[in-house]
C-alpha positions in Angstrom: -21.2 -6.2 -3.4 -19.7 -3.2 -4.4 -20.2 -1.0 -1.5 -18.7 -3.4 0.4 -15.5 -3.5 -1.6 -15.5 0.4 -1.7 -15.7 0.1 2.3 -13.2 -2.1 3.0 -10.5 0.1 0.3 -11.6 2.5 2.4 -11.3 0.8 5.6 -7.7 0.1 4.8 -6.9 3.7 3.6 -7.9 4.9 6.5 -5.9 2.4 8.6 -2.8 3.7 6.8 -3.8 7.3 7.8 -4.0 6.4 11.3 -1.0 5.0 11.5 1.3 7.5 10.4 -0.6 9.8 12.7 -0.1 7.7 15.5 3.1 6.4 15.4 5.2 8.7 13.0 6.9 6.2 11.6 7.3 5.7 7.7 8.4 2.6 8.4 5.9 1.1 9.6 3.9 2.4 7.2 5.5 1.3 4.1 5.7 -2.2 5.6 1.5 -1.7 6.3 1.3 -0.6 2.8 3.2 -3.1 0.8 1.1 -6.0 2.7 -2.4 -4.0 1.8 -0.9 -3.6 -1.8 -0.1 -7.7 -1.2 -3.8 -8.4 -0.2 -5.6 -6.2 -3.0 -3.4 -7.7 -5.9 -4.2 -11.2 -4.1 -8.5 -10.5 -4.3 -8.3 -9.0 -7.2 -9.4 -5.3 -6.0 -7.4 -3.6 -8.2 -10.1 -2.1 -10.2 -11.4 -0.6 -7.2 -8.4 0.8 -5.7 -7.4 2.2 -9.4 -11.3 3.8 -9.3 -10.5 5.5 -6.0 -6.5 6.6 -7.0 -8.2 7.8 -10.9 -6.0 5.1 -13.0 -7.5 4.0 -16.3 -8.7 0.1 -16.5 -6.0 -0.6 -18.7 -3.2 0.6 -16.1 -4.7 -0.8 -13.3 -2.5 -4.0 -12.8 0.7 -2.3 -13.6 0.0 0.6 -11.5 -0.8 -1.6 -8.4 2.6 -4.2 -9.2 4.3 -1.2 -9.4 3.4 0.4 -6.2 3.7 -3.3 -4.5 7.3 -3.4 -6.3 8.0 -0.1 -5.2 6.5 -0.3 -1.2 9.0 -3.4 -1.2 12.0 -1.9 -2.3 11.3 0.7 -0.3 11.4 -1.3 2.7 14.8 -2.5 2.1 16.4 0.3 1.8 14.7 1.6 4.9 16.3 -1.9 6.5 20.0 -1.4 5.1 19.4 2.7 6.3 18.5 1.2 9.8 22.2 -0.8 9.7 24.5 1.5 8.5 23.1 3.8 11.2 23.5 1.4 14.0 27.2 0.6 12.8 
């Protein structure tokens, strides 16, 4: 059960990776991100993302609602960027 966790964190890392690669875009990266960040705080995978990033147990929730938080702020400000350039 495990392993299968660890593959699909691993799965979705490498996703991300791919992405930026491909496409260059932060953007679309962040807005990749946040929804990952969405689906491991929604199945409970926190513990094995915090494994894999080194956070304690205890900091594992706040850490991953922080970088959730974060990824979706980010994307706003990404979205106001975008219309101030385009005005």
């Amino acid at each position: 059960m495990f392993r299968r966790r660890e593959r699909m964190v691993k799965t979705k890392f490498r996703v991300m990776d791919e992405l930026k690669e491909r496409y260059g875009s932060r953007y679309l990266l962040v807005l990749l991100v946040s929804r990952i960040a969405k689906v491991i705080s929604d199945t409970k995978q926190e513990k094995e993302v915090a494994a894999r990033l080194g956070i304690s147990d205890e900091d594992t929730k706040p850490t991953v609602l922080a970088l959730y938080k974060i990824l979706r702020e980010g994307v706003k400000y990404r979205l106001e960027q975008e219309k101030t350039a385009e005005e």
